[in-house]
C-alpha angles and dihedrals in degrees: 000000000000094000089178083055101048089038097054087042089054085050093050086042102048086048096051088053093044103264103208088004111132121227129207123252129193124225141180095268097034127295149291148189124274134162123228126249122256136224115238113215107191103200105202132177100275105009135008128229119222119207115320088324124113132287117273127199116229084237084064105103088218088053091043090056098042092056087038094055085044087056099047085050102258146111124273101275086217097057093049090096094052096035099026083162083043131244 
């Protein structure tokens, strides 16, 4: 596993959906700024966990092809129907 690589993609990622840009939100009264929630990819020695979800090993073909989207510069294929803007 290349982890400069995936580290330098998350970056290039994070910047292209607004990283620490604020969005607005609409409320009942109006509206106001908020900043949306990231999801946290923890990289270890033998499996990642993505957000608050379970350890898996890098062995794992879903966890082949999520660090393999992150290399080639994309999304996570598997988090495009929850974060179809990304994330």
């Amino acid at each position: 596993v290349d982890f400069d690589l995936i580290l330098e993609n998350i970056k290039d990622l994070n910047s292209l959906v607004g990283e620490g840009i604020s969005q607005i939100e609409h409320t009942p009264r109006g509206a106001r700024l908020r900043r949306p929630e990231p999801l946290p990819l923890t990289l270890y020695q033998n499996g990642i966990v993505v957000g608050s979800g379970a350890f898996r090993p890098y062995q794992h073909p879903a966890t082949q092809q999520c660090l393999q989207d992150i290399m080639d510069g994309y999304f996570p294929s598997e988090l495009q129907p929850r974060y179809p803007d990304g994330v």
